[in-house]
C-alpha positions as CSV (number, residue, x, y, z in Angstrom):
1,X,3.6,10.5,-13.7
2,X,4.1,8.2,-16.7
3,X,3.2,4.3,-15.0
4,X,5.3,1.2,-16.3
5,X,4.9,-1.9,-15.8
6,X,8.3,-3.6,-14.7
7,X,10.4,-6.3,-12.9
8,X,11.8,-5.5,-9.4
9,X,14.5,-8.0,-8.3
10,X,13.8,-9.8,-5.0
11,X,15.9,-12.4,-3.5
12,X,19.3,-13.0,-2.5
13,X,22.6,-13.1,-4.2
14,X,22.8,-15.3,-7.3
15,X,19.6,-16.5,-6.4
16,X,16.8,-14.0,-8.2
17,X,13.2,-13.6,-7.7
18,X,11.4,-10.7,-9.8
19,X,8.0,-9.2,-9.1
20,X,6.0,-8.1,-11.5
21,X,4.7,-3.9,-10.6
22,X,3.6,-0.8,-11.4
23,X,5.6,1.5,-10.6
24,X,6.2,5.2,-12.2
25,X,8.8,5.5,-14.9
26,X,11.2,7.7,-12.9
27,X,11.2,5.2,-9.8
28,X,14.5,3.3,-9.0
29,X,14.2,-0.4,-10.8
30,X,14.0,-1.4,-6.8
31,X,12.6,1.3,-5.4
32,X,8.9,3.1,-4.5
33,X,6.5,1.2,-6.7
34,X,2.1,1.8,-7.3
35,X,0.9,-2.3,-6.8
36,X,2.3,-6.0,-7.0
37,X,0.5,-7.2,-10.1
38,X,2.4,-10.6,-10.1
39,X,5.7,-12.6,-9.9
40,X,8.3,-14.5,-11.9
41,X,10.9,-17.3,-10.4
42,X,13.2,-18.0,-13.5
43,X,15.3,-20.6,-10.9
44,X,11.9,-22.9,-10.9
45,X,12.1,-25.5,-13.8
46,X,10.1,-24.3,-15.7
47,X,10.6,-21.0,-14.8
48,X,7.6,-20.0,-12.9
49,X,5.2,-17.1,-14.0
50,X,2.2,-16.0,-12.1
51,X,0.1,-13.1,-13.3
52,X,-3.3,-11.0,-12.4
53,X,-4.3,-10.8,-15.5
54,X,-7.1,-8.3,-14.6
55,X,-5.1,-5.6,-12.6
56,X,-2.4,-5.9,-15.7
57,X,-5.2,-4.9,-18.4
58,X,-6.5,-2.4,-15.8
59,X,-3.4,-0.5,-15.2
60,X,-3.1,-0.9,-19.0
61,X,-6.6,0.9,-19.5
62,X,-5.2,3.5,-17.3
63,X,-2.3,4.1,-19.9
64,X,0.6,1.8,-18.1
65,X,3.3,0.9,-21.1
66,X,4.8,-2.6,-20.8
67,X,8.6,-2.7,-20.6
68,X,10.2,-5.2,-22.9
69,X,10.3,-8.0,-20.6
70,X,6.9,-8.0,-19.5
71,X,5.5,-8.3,-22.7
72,X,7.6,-11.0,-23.0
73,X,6.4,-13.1,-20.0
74,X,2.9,-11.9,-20.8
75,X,3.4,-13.9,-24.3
76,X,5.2,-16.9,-22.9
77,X,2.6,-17.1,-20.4
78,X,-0.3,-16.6,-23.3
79,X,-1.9,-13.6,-22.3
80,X,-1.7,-12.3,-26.1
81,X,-4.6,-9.8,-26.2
82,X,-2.9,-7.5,-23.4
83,X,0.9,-7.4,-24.6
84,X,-0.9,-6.7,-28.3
85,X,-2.7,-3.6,-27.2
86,X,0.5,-1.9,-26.3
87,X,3.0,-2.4,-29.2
C-alpha cells in the first residue's frame, strides 16, 4: 500500500477548499484517505496554507511520496528541507 501525500477537494461548486492527506496511491482523489495533515484555501488573498509540519516529515520517514502540488505548497510555504528529501 504505496502512501501519497495529496489534495482532496472540499467545498462547494466553484468555490474550492483542498485538504492536505495521506492517503494510499490507489484511493479515489476524494475518497478513503490515512490522516488530515493540513489545509489549503486558494480563494483567501493570499491563498491560505496551513501545514503540520511534523506529521508531513513523519509520514515522509515512513516512505509517503509527495505529489506535485504538495511539494509545491510545501515550498511556497518554506518548508524546504521536507519537499528536498523526496525529489
Amino acid at each position: 500500500m504505496p502512501v501519497r501525500i495529496r489534495l482532496t477537494r472540499k467545498g462547494a461548486k466553484k468555490r474550492p477548499f483542498y485538504r492536505i492527506v495521506a492517503a494510499d496511491s490507489e484511493a479515489p482523489r476524494d475518497g478513503k484517505f490515512l490522516e488530515v495533515l493540513g489545509y489549503y484555501d486558494p480563494l483567501k488573498d493570499p491563498a491560505q496554507i496551513h501545514i503540520d509540519e511534523d506529521r508531513i516529515k513523519k509520514w515522509i520517514q515512513r516512505g509517503a511520496k509527495l505529489s506535485e502540488t504538495v511539494r509545491s505548497l510545501l515550498r511556497k510555504k518554506g518548508v524546504s528541507k521536507v519537499s528536498s528529501q523526496t525529489s
